[in-house]
C-alpha positions, 0 to 999 in steps of 0.5 A: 260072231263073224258070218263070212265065207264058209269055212274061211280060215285065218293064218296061225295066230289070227283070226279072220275078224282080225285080217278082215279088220281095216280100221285099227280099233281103239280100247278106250280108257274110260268106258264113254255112256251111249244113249239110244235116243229114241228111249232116252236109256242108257244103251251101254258103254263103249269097249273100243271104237273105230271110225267105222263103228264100235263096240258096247258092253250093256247089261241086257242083250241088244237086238241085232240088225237095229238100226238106232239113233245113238248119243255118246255124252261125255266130258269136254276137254274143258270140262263142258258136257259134250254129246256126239249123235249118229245113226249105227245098226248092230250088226252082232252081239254075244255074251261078254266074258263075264256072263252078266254082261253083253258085248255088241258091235255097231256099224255107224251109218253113213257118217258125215265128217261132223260126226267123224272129227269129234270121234277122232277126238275123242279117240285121241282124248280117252283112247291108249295110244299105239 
């Protein structure tokens, strides 16, 4: 759900989530588990990625302007466990296509170039290419 300007438009074809957007965001390929910290539960998985932030789809709804503590275990490239920790605030969330699921967007916090490099990789690692 986007909460801009009133009665903001977009171009013919577009969106205005679309023209706003200044980071290009990344489908992944294979859907990455996130891990709020804080309970140790599976939040969801990630749909698409960003520097910025990303986007999980989760079997129950996530409150909206949380801050959390979040992990993304994974996979290394050698086949070693890897996690990635960062703090994020879920800035939106609604019904995915599939009524049984939930979609959610994360905004990261402040994130430290430790925490942008292993995304980049795994960007690169799980992500379709342009």
């Amino acid at each position: 759900m986007y909460f801009g300007k009133k009665y903001e438009t977009a171009r013919p074809g577009g969106s205005v989530a679309d023209e706003r957007r200044a980071i290009l965001r990344r489908h992944l390929i294979y859907y990455l588990r996130v891990w709020d910290t804080a309970t140790d539960q599976l939040l969801g998985h990630i749909v698409d990625i960003n520097t910025d932030g990303l986007m999980l789809i989760s079997e129950k709804p996530i409150e909206t302007g949380k801050p959390f503590d979040l992990e993304i275990r994974c996979q290394g490239i050698a086949g070693a466990p890897e996690t990635i920790r960062f703090a994020a605030v879920s800035r939106w969330s609604n019904n995915d296509v599939n009524s049984a699921f939930y979609d959610t967007g994360f905004q990261l916090v402040d994130p430290s170039e430790e925490i942008l490099e292993p995304i980049r990789q795994m960007i690169r690692q799980y992500g379709f290419g342009d």
